[in-house]
DSSP file (Angstrom, degrees, kcal/mol; ACC not computed):
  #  RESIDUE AA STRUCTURE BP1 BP2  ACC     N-H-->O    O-->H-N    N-H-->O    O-->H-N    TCO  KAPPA ALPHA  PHI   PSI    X-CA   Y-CA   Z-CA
    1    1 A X              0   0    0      0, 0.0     8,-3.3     0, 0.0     2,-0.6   0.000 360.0 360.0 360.0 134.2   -0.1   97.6    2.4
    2    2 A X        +     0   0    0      6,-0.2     6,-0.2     1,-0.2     5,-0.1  -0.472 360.0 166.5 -41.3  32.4   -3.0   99.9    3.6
    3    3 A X  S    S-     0   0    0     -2,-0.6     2,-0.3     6,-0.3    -1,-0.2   0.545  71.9  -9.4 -68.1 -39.3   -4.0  101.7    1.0
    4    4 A X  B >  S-A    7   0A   0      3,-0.9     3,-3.0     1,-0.0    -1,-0.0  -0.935  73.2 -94.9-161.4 160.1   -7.5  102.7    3.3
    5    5 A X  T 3  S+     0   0    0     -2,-0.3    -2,-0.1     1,-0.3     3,-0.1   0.661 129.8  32.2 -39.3 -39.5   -9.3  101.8    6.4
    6    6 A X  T 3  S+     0   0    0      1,-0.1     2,-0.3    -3,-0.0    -1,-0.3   0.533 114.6  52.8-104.0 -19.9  -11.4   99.3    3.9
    7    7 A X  B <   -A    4   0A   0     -3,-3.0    -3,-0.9    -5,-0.1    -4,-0.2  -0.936  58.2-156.7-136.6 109.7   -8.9   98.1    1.0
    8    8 A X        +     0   0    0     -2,-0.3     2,-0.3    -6,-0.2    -6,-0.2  -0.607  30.8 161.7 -78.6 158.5   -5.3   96.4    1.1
    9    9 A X        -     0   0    0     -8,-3.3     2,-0.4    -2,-0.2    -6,-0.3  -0.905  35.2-138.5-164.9 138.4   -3.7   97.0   -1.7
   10   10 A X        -     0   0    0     -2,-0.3     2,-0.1    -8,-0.1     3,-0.1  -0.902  34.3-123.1-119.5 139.9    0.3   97.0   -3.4
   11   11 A X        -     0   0    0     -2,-0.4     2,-0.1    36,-0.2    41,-0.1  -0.367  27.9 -97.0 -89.0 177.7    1.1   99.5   -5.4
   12   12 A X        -     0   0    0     39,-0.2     2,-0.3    -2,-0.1    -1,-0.1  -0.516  42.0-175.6-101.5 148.6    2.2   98.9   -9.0
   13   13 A X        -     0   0    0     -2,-0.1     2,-0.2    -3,-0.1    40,-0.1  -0.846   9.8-163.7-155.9 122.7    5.8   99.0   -9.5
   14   14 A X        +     0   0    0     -2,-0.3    16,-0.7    38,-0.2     2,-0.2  -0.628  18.1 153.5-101.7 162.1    8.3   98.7  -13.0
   15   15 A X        -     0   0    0     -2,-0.2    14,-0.2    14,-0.2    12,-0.1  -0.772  38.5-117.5-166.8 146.4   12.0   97.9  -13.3
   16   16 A X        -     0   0    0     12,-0.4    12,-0.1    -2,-0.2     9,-0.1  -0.018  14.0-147.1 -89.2 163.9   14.0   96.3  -16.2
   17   17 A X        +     0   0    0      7,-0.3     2,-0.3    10,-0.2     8,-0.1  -0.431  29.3 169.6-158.4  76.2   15.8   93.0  -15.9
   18   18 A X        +     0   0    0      1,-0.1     3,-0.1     5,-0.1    -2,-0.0  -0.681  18.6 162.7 -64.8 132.8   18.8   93.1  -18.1
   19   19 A X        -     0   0    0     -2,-0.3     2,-0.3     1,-0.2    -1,-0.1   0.417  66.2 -25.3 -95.0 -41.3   21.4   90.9  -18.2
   20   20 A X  S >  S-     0   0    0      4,-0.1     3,-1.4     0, 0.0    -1,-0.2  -0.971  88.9 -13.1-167.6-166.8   23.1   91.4  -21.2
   21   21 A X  T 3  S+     0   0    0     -2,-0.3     3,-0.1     1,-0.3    -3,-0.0  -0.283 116.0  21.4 -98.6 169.7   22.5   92.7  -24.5
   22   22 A X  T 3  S+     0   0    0     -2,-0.1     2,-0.4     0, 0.0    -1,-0.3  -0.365  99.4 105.6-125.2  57.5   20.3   93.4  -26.3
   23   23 A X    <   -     0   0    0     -3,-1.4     2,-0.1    -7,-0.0    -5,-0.1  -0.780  67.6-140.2 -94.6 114.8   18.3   93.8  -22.8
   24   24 A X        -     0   0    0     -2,-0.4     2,-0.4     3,-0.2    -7,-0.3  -0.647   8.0-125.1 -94.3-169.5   18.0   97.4  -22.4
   25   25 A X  S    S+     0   0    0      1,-0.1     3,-0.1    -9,-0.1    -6,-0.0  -0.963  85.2  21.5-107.0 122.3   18.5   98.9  -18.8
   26   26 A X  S    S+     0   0    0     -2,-0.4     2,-0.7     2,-0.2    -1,-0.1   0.164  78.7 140.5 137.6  -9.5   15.8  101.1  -17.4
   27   27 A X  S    S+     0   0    0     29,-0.1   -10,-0.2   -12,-0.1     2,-0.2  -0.867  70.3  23.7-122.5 130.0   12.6  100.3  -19.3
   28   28 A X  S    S+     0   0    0     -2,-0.7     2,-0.4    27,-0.6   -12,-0.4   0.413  86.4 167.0-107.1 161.8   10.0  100.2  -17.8
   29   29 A X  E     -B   54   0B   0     25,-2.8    25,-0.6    26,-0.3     2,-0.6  -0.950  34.6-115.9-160.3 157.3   10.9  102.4  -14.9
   30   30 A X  E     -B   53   0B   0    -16,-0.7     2,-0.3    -2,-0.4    23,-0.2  -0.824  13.1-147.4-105.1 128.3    8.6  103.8  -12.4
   31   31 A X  E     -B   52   0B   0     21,-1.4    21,-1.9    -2,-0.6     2,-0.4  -0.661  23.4-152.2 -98.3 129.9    8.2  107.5  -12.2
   32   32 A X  E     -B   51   0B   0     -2,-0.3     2,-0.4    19,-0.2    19,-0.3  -0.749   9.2-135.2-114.3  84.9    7.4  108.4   -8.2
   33   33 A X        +     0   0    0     17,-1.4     2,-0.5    -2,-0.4    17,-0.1  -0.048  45.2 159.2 -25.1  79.3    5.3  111.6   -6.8
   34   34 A X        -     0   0    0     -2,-0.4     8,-0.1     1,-0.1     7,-0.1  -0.881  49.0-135.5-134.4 149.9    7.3  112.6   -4.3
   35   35 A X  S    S+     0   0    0     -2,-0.5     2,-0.3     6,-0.2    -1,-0.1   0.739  86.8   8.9 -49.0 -33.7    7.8  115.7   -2.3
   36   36 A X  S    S-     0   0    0      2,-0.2     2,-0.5     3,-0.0     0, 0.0  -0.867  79.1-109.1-145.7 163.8   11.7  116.2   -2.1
   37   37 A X  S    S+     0   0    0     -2,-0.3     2,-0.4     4,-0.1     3,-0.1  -0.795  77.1 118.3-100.3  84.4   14.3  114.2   -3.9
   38   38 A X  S >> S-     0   0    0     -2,-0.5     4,-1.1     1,-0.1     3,-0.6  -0.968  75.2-112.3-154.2 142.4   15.6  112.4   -0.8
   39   39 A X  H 3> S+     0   0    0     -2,-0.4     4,-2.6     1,-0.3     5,-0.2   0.799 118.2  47.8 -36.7 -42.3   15.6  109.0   -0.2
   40   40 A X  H 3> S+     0   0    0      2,-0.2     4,-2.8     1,-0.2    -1,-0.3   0.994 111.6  57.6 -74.2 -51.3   13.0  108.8    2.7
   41   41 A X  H <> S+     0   0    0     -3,-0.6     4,-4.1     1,-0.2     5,-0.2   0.907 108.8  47.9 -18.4 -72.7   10.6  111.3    0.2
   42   42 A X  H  X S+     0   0    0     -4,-1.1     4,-1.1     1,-0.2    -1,-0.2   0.747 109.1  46.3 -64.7 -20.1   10.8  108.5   -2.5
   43   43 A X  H  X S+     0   0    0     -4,-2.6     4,-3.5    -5,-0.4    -1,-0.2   0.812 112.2  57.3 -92.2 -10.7   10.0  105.4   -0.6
   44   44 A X  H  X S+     0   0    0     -4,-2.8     4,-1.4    -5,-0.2     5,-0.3   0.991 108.0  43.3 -58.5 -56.1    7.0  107.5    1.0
   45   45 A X  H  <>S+     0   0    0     -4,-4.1     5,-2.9     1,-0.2   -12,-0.2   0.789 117.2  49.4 -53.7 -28.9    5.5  108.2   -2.3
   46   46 A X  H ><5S+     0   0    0     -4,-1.1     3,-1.4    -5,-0.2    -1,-0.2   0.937 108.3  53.4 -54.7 -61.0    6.2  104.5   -3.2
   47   47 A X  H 3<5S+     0   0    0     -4,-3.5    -2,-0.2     1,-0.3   -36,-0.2   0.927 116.1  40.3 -39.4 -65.3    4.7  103.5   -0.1
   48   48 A X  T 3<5S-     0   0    0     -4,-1.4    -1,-0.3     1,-0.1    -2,-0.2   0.283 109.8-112.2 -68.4   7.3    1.7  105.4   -1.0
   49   49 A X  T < 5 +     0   0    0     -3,-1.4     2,-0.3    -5,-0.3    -3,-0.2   0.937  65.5 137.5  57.9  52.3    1.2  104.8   -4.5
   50   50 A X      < +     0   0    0     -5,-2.9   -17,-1.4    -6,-0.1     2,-0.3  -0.568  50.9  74.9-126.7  73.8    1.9  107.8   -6.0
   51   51 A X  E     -B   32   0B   0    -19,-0.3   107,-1.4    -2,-0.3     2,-0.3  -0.948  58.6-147.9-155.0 167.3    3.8  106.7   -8.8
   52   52 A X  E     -BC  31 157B   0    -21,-1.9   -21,-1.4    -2,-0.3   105,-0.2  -0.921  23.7-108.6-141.5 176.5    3.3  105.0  -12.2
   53   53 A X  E     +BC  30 156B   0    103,-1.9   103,-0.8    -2,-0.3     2,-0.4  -0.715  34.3 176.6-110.2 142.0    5.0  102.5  -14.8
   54   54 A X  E     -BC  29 155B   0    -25,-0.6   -25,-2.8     1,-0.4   -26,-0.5  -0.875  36.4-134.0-156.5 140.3    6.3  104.5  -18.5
   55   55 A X  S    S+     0   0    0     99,-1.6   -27,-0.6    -2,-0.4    -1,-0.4   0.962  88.8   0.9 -92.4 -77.3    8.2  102.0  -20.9
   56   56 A X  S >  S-     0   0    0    -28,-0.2     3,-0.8   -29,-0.1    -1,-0.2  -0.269  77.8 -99.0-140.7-179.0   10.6  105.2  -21.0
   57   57 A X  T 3  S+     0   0    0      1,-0.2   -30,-0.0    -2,-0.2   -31,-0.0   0.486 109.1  76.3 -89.0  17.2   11.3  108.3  -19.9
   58   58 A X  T 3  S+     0   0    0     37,-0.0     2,-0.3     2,-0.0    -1,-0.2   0.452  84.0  75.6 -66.9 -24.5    9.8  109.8  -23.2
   59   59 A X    <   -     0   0    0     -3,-0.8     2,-0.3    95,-0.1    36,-0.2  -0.761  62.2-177.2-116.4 125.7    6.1  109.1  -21.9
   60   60 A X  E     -G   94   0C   0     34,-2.3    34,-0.8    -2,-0.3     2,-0.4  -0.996   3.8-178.0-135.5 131.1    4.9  111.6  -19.2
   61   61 A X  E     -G   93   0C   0     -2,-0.3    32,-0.2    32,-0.3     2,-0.1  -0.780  16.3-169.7-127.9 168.2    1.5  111.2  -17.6
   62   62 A X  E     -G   92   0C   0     30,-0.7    30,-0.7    -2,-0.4     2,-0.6  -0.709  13.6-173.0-160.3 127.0   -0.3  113.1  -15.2
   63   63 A X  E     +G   91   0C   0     28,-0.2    12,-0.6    -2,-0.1    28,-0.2  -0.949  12.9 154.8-149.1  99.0   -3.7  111.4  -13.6
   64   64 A X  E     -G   90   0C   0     26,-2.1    26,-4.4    -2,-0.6     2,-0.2  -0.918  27.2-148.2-133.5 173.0   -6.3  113.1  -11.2
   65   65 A X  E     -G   89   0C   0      8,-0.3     8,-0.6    24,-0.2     2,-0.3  -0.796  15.1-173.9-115.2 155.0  -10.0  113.0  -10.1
   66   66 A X  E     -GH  88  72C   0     22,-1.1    22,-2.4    -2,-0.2     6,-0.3  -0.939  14.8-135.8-154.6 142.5  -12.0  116.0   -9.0
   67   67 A X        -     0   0    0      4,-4.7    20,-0.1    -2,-0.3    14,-0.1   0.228  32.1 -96.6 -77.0-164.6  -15.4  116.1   -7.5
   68   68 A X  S    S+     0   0    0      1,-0.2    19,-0.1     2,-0.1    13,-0.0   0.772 122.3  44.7 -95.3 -26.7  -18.5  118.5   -8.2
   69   69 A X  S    S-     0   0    0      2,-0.1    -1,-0.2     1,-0.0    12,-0.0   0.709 128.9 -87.9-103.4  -7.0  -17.7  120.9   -5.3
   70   70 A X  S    S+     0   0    0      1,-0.7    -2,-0.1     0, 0.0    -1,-0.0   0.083  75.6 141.9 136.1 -35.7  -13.8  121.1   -5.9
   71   71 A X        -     0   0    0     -5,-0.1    -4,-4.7     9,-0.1    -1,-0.7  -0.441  33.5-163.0 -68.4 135.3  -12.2  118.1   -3.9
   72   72 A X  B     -H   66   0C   0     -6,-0.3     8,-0.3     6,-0.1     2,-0.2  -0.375  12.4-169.8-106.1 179.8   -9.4  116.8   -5.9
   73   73 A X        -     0   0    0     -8,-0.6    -8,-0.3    -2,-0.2     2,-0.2  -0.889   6.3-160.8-175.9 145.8   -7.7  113.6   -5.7
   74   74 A X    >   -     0   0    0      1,-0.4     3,-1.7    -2,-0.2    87,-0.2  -0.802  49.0 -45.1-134.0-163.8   -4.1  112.1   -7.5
   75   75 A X  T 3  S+     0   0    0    -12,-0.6    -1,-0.4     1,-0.3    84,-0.2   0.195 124.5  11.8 -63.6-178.9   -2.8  109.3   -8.0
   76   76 A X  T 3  S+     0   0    0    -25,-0.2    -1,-0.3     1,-0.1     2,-0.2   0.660 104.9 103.5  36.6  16.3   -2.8  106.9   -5.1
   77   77 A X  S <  S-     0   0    0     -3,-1.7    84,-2.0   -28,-0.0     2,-0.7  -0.675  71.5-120.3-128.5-172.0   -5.2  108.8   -3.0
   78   78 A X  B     -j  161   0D   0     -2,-0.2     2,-0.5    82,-0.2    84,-0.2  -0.942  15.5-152.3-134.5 123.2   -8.2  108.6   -2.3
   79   79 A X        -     0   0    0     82,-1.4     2,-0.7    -2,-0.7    -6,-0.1  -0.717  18.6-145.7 -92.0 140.1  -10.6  111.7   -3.2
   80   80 A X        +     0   0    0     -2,-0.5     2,-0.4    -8,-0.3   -13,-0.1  -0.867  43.6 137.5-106.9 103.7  -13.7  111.8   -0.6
   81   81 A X        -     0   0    0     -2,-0.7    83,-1.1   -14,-0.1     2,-0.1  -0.947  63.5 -83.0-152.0 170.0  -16.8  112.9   -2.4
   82   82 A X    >   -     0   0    0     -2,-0.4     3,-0.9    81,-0.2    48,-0.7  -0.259  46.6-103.1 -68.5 163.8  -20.7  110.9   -1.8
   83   83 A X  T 3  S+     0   0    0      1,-0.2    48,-1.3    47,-0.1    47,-0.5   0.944 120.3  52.0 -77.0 -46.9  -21.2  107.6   -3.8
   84   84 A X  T 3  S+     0   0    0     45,-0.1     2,-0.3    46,-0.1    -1,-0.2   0.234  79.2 118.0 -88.1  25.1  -23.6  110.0   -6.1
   85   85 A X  S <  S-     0   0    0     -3,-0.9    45,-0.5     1,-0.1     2,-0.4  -0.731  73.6-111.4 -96.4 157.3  -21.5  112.7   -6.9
   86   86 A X        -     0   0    0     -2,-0.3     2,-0.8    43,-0.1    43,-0.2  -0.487  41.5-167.7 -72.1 114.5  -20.6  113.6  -10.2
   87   87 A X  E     - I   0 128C   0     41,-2.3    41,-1.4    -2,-0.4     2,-0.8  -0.717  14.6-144.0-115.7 149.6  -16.6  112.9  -10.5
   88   88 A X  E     -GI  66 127C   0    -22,-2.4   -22,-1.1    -2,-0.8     2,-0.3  -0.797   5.2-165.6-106.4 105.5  -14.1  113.9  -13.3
   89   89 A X  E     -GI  65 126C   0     37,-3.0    37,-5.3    -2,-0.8     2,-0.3  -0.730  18.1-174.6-112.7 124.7  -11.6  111.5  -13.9
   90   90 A X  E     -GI  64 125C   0    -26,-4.4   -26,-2.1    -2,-0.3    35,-0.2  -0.840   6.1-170.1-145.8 102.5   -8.7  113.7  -16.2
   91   91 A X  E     -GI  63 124C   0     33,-0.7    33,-2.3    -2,-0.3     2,-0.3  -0.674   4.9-171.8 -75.4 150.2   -5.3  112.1  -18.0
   92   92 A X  E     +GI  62 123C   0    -30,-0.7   -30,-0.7    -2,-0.2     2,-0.3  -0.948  19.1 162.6-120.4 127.0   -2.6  114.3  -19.4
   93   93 A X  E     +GI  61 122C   0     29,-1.1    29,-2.1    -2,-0.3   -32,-0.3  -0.949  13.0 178.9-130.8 154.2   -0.2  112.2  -21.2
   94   94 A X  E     +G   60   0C   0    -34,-0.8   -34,-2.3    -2,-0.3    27,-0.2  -0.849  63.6  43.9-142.0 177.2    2.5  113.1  -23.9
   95   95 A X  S    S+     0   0    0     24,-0.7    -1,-0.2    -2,-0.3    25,-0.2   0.948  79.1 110.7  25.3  78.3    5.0  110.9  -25.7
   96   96 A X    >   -     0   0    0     23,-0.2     3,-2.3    21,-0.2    20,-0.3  -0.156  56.8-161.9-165.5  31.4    2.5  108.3  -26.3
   97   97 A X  T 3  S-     0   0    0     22,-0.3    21,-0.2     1,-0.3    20,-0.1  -0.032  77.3 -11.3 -24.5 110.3    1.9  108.5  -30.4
   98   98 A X  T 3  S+     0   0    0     18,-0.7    -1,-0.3     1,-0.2     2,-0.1   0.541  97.8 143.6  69.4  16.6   -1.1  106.8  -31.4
   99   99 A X    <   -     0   0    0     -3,-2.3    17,-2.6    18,-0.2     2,-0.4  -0.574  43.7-135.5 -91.8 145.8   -1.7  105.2  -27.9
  100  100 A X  E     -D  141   0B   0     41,-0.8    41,-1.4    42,-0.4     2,-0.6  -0.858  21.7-116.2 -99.0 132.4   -5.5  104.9  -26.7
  101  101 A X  E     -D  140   0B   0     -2,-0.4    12,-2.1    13,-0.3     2,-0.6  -0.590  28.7-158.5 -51.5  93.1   -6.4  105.9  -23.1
  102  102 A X  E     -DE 139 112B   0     37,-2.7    37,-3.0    -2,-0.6     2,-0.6  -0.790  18.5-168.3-139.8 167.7   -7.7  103.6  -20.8
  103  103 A X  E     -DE 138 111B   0      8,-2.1     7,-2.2    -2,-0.6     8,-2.1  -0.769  12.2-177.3-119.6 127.6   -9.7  103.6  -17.6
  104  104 A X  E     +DE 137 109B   0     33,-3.7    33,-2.0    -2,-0.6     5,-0.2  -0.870  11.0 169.2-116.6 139.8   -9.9  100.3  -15.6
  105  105 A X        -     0   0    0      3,-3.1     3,-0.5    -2,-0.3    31,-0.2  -0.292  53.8 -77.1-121.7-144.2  -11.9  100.4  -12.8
  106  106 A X  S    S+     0   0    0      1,-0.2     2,-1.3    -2,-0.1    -1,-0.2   0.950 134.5  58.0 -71.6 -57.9  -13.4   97.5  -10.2
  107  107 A X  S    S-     0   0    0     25,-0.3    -1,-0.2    -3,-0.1     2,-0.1   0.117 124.8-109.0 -39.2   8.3  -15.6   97.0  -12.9
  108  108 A X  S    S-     0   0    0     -2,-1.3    -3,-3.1    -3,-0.5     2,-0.2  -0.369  74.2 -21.4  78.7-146.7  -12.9   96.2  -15.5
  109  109 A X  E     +E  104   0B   0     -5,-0.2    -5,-0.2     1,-0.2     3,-0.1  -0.792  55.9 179.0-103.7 146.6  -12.3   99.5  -18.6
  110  110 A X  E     +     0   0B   0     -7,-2.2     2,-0.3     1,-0.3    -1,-0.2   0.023  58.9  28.0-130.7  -7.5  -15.0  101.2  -18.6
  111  111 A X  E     -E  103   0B   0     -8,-2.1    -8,-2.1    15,-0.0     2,-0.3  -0.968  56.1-164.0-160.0 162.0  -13.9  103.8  -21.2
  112  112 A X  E     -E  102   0B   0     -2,-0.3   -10,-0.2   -10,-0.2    -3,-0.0  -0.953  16.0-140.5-146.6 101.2  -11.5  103.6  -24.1
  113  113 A X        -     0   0    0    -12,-2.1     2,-0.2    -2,-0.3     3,-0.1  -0.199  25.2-105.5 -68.3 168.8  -10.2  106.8  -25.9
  114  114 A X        -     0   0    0      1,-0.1   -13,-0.3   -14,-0.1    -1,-0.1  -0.536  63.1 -67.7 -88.2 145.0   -9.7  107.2  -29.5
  115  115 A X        -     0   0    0     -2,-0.2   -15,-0.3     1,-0.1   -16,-0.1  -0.294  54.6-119.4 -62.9 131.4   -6.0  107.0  -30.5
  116  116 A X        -     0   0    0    -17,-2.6   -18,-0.7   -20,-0.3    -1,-0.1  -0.016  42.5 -83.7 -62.5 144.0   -3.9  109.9  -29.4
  117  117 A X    >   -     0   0    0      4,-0.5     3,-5.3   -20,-0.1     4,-0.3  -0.422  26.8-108.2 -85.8 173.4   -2.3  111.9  -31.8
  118  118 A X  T 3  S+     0   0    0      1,-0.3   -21,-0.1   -21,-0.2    -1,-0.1   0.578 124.3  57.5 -28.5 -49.7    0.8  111.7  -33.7
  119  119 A X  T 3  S-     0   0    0      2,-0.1   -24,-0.7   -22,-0.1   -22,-0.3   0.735 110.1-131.3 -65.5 -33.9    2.5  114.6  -31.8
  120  120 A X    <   +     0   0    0     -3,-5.3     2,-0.8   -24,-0.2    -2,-0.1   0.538  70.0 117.6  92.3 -12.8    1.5  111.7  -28.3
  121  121 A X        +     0   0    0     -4,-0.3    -4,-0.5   -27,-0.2     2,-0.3  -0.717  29.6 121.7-104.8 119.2   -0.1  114.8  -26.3
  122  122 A X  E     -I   93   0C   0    -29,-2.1   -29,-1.1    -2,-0.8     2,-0.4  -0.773  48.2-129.8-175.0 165.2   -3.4  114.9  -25.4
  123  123 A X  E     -I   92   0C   0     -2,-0.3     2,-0.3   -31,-0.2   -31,-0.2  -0.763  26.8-170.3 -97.8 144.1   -5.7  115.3  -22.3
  124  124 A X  E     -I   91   0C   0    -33,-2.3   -33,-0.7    -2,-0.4     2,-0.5  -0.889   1.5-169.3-120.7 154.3   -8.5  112.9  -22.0
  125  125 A X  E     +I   90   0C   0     -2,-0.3     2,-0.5   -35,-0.2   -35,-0.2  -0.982  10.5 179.9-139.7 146.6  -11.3  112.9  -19.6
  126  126 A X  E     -I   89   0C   0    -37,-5.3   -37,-3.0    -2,-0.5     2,-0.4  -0.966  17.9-141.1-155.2 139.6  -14.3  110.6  -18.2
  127  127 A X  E     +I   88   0C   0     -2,-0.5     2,-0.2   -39,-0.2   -39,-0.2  -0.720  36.4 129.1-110.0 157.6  -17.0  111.2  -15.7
  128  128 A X  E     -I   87   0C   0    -41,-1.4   -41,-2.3    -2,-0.4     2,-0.3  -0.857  38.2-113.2-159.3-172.4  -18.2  108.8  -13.3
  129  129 A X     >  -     0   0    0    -43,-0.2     4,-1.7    -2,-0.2   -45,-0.1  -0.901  29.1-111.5-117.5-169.8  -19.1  108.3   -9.4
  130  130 A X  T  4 S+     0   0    0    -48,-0.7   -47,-0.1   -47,-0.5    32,-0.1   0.727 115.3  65.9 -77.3 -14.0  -18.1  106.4   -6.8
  131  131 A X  T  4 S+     0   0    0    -48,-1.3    -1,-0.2   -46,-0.1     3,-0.1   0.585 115.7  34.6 -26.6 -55.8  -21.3  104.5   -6.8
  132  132 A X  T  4 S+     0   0    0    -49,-0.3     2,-0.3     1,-0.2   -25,-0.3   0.933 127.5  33.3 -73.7 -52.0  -19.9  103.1  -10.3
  133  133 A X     <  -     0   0    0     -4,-1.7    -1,-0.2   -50,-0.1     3,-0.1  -0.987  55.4-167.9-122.2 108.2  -16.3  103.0   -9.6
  134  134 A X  S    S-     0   0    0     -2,-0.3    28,-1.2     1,-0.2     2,-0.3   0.558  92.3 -12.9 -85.3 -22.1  -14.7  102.2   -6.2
  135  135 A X  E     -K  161   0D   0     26,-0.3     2,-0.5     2,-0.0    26,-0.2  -0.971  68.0-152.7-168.8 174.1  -11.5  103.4   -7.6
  136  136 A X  E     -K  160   0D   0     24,-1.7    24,-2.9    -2,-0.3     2,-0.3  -0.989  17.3-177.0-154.6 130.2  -10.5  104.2  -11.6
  137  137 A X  E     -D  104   0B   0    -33,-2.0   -33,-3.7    -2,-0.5     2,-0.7  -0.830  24.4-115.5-124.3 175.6   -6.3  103.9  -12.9
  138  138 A X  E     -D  103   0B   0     20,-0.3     2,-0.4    -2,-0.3   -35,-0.2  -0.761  24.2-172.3-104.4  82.5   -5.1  104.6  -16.2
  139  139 A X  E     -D  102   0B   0    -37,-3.0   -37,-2.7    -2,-0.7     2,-0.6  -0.549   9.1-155.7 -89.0 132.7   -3.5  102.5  -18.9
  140  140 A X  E     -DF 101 155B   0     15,-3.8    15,-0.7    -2,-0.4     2,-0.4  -0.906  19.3-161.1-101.4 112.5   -1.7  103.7  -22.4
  141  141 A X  E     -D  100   0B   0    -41,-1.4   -41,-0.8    -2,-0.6    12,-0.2  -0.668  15.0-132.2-101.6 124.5   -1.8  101.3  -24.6
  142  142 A X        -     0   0    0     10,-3.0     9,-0.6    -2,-0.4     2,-0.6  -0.116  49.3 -78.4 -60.7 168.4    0.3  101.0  -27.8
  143  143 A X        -     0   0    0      7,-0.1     9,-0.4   -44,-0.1     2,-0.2  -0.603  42.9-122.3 -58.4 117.7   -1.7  100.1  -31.4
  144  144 A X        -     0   0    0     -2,-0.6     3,-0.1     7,-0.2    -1,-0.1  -0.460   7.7-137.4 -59.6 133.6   -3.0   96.4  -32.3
  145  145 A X  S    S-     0   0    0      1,-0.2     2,-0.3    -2,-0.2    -1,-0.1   0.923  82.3 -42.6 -55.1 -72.6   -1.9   94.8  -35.3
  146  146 A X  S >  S+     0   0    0     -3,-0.1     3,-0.8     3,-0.0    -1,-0.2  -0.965  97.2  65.8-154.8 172.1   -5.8   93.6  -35.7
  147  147 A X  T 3  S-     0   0    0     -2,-0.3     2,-0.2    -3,-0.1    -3,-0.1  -0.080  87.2 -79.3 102.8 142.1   -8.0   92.4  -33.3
  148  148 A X  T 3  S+     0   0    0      2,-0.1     2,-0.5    -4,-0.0    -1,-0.1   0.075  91.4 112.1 -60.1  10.5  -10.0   93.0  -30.3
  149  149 A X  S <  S-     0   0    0     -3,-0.8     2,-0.1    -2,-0.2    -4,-0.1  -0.733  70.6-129.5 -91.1 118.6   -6.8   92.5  -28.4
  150  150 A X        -     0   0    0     -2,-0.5    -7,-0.1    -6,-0.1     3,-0.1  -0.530  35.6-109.7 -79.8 142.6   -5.6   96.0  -26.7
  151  151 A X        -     0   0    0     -9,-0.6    -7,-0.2     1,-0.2    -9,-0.2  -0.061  42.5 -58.5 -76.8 174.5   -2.1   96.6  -27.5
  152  152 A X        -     0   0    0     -9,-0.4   -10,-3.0   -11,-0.2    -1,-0.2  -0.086  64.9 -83.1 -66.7 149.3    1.1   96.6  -25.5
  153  153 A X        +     0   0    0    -12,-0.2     2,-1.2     1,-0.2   -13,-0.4   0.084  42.5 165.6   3.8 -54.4    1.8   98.7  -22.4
  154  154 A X        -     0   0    0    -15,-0.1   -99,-1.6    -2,-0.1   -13,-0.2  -0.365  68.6 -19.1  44.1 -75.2    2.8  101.8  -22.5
  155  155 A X  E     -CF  54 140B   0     -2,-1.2   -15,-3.8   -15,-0.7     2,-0.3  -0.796  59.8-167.2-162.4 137.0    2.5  103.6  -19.3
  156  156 A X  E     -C   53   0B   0   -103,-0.8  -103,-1.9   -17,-0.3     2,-0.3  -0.841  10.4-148.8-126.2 148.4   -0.2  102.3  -16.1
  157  157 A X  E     -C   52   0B   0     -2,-0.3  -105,-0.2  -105,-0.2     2,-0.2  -0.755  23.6-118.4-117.2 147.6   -1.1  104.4  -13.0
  158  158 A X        -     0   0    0   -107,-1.4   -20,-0.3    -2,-0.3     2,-0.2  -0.609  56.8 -69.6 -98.0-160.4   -1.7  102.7  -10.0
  159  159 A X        -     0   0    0    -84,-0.2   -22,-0.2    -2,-0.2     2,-0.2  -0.430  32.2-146.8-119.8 128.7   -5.6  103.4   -8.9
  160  160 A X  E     - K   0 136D   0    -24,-2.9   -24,-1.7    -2,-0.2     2,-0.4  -0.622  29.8-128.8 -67.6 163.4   -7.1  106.5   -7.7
  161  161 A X  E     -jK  78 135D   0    -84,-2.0   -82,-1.4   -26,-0.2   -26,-0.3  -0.982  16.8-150.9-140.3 150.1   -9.7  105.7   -5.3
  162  162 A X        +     0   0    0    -28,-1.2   -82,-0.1    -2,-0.4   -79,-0.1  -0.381  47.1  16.8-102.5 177.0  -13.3  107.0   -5.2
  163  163 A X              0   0    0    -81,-0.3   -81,-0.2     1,-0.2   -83,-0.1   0.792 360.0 360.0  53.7 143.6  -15.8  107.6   -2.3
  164  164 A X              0   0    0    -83,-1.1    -1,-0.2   -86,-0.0   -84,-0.1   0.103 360.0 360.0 -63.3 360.0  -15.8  108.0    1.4
């Protein structure tokens, strides 16, 4: 897939594989950005990568960029700003108790939030450019036991993508 003129790319994509139990059915499942609920709607937004991975449907994200003059960008797209402009990279996530925020870029994560509260809601934000970051996605991550090991899954974005 084509993600831009410059970058192939496949977008990220979850589904369960139960067979019997205690397998459940439906987690992970991938939540899709799509215009209409009609079949041709959902395999564009798939096609384009405007969807993410949630271990249920309890976990709700929402993940854009926006430049210094106004230009916005979501997920799978590609926000158009200069290699030195200042960009705002902004999760909203809820049903995600105690989960940390993080933002992986080409440069591997490059920021790591403090654990979300109990309640699971909060908006996070991180500035950057495109200069730094050629494109920035979104992980929630579950609590570690101990260790320097980041904790299980949660919910993953596939990648906004920065610069011209």
């Amino acid at each position: 897939r084509s993600g831009t003129a410059d970058r192939s790319w496949l977008p990220a994509m979850g589904n369960s594989d139960a067979h019997r139990d205690p397998d459940p059915v439906g987690t992970p499942q991938t939540v899709v950005l799509a215009d209409d609920l009609t079949r041709e709607a959902i395999q564009e937004g798939l096609r384009a990568g405007r969807s993410y991975v949630a271990e249920s449907k309890l976990v709700s994200l929402t993940f854009s960029a926006a430049g210094a003059k106004g230009e916005h960008a979501g997920i799978g797209e590609r926000l158009r700003v200069a290699r030195d402009t200042p960009v705002t990279v902004r999760l909203e996530a809820t049903g995600a108790p105690r989960c940390t925020v993080r933002f992986v870029t080409d440069q591997g994560v490059l920021f790591t939030s403090a654990p979300l509260p109990v309640s699971g809601s909060r908006t996070v934000e991180w500035s950057t450019t495109a200069q730094y970051a050629a494109y920035v996605r979104a992980e929630l991550r579950h609590e570690t036991a101990a260790g320097p090991v980041p904790g299980a899954l949660a919910a993953f974005t596939n990648p906004i993508f920065l610069g011209t």
